[in-house]
C-alpha positions as CSV (number, residue, x, y, z in Angstrom):
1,X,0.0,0.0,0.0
2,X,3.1,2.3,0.7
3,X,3.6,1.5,-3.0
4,X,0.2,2.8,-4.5
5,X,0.3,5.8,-1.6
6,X,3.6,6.8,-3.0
7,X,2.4,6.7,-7.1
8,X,-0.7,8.3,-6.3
9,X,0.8,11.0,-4.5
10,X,3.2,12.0,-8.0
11,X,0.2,11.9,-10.6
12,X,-0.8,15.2,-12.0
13,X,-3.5,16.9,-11.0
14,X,-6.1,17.9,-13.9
15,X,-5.3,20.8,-16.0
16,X,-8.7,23.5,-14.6
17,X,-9.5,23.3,-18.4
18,X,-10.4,20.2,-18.7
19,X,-14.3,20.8,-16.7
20,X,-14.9,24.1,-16.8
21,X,-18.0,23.2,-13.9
22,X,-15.8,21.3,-11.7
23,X,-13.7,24.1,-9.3
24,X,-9.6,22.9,-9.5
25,X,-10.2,23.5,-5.1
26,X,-12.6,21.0,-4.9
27,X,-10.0,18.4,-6.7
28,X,-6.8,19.7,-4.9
29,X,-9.8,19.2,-1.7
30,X,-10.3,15.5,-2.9
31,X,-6.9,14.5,-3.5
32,X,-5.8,15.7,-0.3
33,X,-8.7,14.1,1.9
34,X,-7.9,10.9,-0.3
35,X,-4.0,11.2,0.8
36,X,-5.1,11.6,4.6
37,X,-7.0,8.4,4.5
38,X,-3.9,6.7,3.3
39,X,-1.5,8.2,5.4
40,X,-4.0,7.2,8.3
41,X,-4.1,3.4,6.7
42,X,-0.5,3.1,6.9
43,X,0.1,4.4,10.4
44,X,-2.5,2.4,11.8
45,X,-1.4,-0.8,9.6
46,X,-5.2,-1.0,8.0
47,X,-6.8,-0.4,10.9
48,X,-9.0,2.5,10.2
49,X,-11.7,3.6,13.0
50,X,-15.2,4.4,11.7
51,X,-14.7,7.6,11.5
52,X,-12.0,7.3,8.9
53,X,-13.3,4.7,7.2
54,X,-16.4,7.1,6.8
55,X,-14.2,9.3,5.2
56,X,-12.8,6.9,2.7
57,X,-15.9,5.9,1.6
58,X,-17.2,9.3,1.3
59,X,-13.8,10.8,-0.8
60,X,-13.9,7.8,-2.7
61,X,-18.0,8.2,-3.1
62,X,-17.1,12.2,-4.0
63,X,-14.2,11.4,-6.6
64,X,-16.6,9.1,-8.2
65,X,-19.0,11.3,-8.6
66,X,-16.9,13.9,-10.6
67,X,-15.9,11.4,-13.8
68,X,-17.8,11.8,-16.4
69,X,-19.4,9.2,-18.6
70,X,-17.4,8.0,-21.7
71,X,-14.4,9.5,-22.8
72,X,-13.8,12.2,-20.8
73,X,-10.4,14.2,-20.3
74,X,-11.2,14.9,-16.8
75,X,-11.5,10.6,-16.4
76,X,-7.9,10.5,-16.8
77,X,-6.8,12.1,-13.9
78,X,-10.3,10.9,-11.6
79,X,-9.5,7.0,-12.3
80,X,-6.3,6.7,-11.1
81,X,-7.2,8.5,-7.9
82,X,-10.6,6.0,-8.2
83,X,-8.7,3.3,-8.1
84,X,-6.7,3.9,-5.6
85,X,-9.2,4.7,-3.3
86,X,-11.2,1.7,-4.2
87,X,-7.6,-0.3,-3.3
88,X,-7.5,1.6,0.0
89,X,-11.0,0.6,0.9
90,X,-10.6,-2.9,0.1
91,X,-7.3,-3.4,1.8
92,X,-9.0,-1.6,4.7
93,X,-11.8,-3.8,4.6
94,X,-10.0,-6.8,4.5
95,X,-7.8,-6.0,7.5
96,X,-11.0,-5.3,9.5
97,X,-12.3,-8.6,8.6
98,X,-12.8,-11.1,11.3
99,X,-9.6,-13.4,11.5
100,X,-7.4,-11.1,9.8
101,X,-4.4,-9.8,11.7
């Protein structure tokens, strides 16, 4: 998970031209909640308390509202982050799991 925190941390952020209707805060907003959550997996080896596991699951609800669709421009900066936040909430759903340690 270090890995992936580390790669998402170095790609791009969109270009503000990409989505005129989408506010470049918001994303810088998004990108940063979604690097808190993994900062928090990874000192608390993948065992996030509700509250942050609330917040995953909302940043990762939020970035998946803003891609588009199709082919989209915007998509190719959104997935990636996607992605990674849908790794992060499986890996912490799995070390929450009964049995796990």
């Amino acid at each position: 998970m270090a890995n992936r925190h580390s790669a998402f941390q170095h790609i791009p952020y969109p270009d503000e031209t990409l989505s005129p209707d989408i506010d470049v805060r918001q994303l810088s907003h998004l990108h940063a909640r979604l690097d808190n959550c993994a900062s928090s997996y990874l000192k608390t080896l993948g065992r996030l308390d509700r509250p942050a596991a609330a917040e995953l699951t909302d940043t990762a609800h939020s970035i998946r509202g803003l891609t588009r669709h199709g082919y989209s421009p915007l998509n190719m900066y959104l997935l990636p982050w996607l992605r990674f936040a849908n790794l992060l909430t499986y890996a912490a759903a799995a070390s929450a799991a009964p049995g796990s340690s």
